[in-house]
N, C-alpha and C positions, 0 to 999 in steps of 0.2 A: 784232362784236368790235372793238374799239377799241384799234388800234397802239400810241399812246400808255400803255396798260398794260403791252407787254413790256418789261423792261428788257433793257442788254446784258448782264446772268447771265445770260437764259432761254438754256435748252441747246436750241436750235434756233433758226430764221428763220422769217420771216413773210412768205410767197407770197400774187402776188395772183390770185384765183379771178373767178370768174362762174356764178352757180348758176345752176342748171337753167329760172329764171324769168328772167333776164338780169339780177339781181343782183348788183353786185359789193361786193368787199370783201376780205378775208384772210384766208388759213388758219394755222395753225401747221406748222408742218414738223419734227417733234422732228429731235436729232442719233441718228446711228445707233450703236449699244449694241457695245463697253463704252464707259463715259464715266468720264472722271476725275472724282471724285467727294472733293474732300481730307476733308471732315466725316467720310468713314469710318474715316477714323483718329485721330478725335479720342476725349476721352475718354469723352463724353457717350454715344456709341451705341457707343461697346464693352463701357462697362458697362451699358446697355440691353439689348445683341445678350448677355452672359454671362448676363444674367437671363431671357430668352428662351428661350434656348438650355437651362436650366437645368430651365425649365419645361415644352417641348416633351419632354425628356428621361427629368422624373417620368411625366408620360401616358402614353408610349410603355411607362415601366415597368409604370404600373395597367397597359395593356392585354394584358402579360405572365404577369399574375396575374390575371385575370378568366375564369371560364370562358366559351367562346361569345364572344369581344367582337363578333364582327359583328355577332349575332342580338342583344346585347343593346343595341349603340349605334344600329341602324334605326330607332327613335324619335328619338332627337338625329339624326338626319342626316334624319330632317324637320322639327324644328326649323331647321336649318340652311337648307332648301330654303323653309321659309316665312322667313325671315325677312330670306334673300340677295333673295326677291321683294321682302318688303313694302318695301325700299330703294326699288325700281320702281313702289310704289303700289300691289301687291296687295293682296287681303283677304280674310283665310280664318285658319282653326285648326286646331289639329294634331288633335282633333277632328274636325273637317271634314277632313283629307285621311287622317285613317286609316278613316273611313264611307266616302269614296272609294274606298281601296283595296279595300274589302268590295264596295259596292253598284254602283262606276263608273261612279253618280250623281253629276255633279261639282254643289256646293253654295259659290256663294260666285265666288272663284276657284281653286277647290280642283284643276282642270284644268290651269292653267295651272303650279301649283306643284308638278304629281305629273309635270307635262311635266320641270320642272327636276331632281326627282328621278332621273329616268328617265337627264337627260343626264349623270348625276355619278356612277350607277352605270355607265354605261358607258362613262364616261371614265376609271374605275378601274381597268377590265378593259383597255379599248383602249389604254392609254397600256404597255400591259408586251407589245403588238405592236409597237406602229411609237411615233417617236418626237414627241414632242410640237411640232407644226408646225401649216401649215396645212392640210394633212389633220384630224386629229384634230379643229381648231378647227372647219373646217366642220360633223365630222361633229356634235361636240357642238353645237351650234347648231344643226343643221338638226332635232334632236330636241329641242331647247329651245325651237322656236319653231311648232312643226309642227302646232298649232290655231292660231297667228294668222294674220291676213291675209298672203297671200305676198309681196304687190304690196309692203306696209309692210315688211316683215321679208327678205324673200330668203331664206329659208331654207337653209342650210348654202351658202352664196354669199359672199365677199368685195365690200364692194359697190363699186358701179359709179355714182355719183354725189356728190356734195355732202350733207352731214348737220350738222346745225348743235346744239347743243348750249344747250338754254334757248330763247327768241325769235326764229325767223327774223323778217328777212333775216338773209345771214349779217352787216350791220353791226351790229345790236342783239342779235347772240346771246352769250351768256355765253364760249362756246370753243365754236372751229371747226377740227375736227379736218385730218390733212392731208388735200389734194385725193386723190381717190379714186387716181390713177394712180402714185402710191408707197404705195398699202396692201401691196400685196403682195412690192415689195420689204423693206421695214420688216418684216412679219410674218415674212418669212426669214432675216432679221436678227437679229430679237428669239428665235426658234428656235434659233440658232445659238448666240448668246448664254446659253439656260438649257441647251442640250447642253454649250459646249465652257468657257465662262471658269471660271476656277478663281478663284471669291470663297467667303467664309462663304455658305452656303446663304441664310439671311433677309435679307440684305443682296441678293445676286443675286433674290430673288424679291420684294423692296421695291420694289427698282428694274424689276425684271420687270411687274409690277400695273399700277405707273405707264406704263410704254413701251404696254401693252396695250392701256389705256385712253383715252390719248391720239391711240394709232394709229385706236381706233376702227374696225376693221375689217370690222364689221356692218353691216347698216342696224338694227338692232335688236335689243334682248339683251347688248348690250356689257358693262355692268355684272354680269350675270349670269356670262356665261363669264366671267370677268374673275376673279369670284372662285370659282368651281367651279376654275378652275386652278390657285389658291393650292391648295386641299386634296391635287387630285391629283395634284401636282409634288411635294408632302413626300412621299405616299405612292409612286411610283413614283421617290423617289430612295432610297427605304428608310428616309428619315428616321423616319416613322411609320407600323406596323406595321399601324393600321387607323386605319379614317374616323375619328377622334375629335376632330380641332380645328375647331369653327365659328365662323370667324371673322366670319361675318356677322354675328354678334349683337352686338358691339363697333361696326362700322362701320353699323349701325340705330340705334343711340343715340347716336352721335357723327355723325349721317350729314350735318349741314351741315357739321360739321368735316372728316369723311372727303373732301368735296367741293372744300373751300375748300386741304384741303392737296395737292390733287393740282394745283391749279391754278395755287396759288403756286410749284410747282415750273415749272409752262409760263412763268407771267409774270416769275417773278423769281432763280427757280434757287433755291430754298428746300429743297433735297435733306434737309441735316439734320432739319429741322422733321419731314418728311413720310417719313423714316425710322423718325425717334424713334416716330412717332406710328403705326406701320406694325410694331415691335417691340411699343410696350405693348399693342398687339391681340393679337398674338400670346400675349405673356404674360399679359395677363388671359383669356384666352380657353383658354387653355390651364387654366390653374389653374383657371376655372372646369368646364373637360371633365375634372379630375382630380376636385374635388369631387362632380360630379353620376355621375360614374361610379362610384366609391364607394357614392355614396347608392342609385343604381339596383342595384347587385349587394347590396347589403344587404337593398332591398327585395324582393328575388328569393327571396334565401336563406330571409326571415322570412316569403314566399309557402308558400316548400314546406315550410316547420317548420309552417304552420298547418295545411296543406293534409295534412300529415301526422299532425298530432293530429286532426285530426278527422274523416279520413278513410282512412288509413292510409297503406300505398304503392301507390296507387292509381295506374295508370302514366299514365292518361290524365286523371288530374284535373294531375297534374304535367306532362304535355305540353302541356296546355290553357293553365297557368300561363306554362308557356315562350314560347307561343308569342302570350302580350302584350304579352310584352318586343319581338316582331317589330313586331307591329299591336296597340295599346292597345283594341282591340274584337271583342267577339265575338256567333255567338249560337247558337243550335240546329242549323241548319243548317252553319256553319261550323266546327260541333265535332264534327258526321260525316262532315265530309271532311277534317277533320284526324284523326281519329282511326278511321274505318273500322267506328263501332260503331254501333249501334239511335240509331234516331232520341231512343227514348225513354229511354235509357241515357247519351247526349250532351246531355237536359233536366236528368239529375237529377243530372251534374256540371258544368253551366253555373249550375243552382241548387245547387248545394254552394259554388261562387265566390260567387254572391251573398249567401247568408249569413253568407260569414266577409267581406264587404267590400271583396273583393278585383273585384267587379266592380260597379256601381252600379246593383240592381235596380228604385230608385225613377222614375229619368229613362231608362228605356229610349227608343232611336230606333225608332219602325216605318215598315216599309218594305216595300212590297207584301205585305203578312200577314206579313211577320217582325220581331221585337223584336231591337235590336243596340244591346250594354249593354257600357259604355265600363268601361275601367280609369280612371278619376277620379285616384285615389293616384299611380298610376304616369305619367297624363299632366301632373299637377302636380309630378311631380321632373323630370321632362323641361326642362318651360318655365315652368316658375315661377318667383316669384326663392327664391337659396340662404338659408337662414339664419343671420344676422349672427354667430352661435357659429361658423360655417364659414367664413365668410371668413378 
């Protein structure tokens, strides 16, 4: 990391370290939260934060008028979990981690991104016991990283060493976060800070992202909790009423930008820039979680109007439908233990889905003697792109 980049904006100092191989060089040392911040009261991200706010605001409404929103947004929120990965260089399909959730054959890196799952649903639950600190953070971490190497990762551990960010040594590495011996001050700080200051929520969690990530408090996984936390701070502030903002998909396509602007804030105090750009995530992200949830309760509705013509009200052809919207796959076996009936009674409404299209009986997967036959329709309104009439 090279001195000569920080200006005097950057909102912190630059210590000098010695890694762990007897390297030297500099770390960053953010300032400790709140920080006067004057671009937040310019005009530019007020009226960014009103159209944010605006849109955070219609979601929360769909989600008030959707029947089931949890059972029905479980697909987008692994979208979300693939795609907060694929930031990290995963590789897998929603696809692949809804046959995981079936078979618990992990295919791809479909393991490592049902782990991220795992830590977001119980970051949801855990976060409305105790409050979001470094408890929480470890615990979600230690679940986020609990198939990789432990030595690499630490699992649910603050770490305890030097981490360099791009090429070590730390002098050729992109950002070197602070030396390990103020993580844990900082992360009580920055806790402190989403408990107690009284800002606009998206501005306090703007700037909250940024602190997180800078702190770097992991040996690994940082980027991952980092944004699991964004979701589960709106929803345990009551802002939003279920999981439905994934903001990863915004910051995967912009993801050299996502990177470039967190750093211009280290090197040159660039806060507005990396505001700005931290709200229209939000807000496109947002409005695209209004559009697809729409599209997904429609496609639900025009399941059971099929599923009703041509089969009547059949309770269990309609529980089988519901329960796509949970897991986009199914098969024979998984439709007698959801529904408790004859093996062969759960064939001939597995094949009633196939016929009407509602499941795709051509590319079934097999898998030690059983065929598991995807929803196709319903995993392309998921993660597909919207159609340009919708935008």
């Amino acid at each position: 990391m090279i001195r000569e980049n920080f200006t005097p904006q950057a909102p912190g100092e630059l210590v000098d370290i010695t890694d762990e191989a007897g390297n030297k060089g500099v770390a960053f040392l953010p300032l400790r939260l709140p920080i006067d911040i004057p671009a937040v009261s310019g005009k530019s991200i007020r009226l960014a934060l009103s159209r944010a706010d605006s849109e955070l605001a219609r979601l929360d409404g769909v989600a008030g008028n959707i029947a089931d929103p949890e059972n029905l947004f479980l697909s987008a929120l692994r979208r979300e979990a693939l795609l907060s990965s694929k930031i990290e260089g995963t590789r897998t399909t929603l696809a692949d981690l809804a046959l995981f959730d079936l078979v618990r054959e992990p295919k791809n890196d479909s393991l490592a991104v049902a782990d991220y799952l795992e830590a977001y649903k119980y970051s949801r639950q855990r976060c409305r016991e105790i409050p979001i600190g470094i408890t929480l953070l470890s615990e979600i971490h230690g679940i986020l990283v609990r198939h990789d190497d432990p030595e690499r990762t630490g699992p649910g551990r603050l770490r305890e060493r030097t981490v360099v960010i791009g090429t070590p040594p730390p002098r050729q590495a992109r950002f070197v976060p602070p030396p390990w011996t103020f993580v844990r001050e900082l992360v009580e700080n920055l806790a402190d800070y989403l408990q107690n200051e009284n800002e606009a929520p998206l501005i306090k969690l703007a700037v909250a992202h940024y602190q997180f990530e800078t702190i770097h408090p992991f040996l690994d996984g940082n980027g991952r909790v980092g944004r699991i936390l964004i979701s589960t701070w709106l929803e345990c502030q009551r802002i939003l009423t279920a999981p439905m903002l994934y903001i990863s998909a915004y910051f995967q396509q912009q993801q050299e930008e996502y990177y470039d602007r967190l750093l211009r804030v280290s090197t040159h105090g660039e806060w507005e820039a990396w505001i700005l750009f931290f709200l229209e995530a939000v807000e496109t992200q947002a409005r695209d979680s209004v559009i697809r949830a729409k599209n997904l309760d429609e496609l639900r509705k025009r399941y059971h109007k099929e599923v009703e013509i041509a089969n009547g009200r059949s309770h269990n052809t309609h529980k089988l439908v519901d329960d796509l919207f949970r897991i986009p796959i199914t098969s024979v076996p998984s439709a007698v233990d959801l529904t408790g009936i004859t093996y062969a009674a759960a064939k001939a409404h597995v094949q009633k889905l196939i016929e009407l299209k509602i499941l795709d009986g051509e590319h079934p997967f097999s898998y030690k003697g059983t065929n598991y036959y995807f929803a196709r329709e319903l995993i392309s309104a998921v993660e597909g792109p919207i159609p340009d009439a919708q935008l």
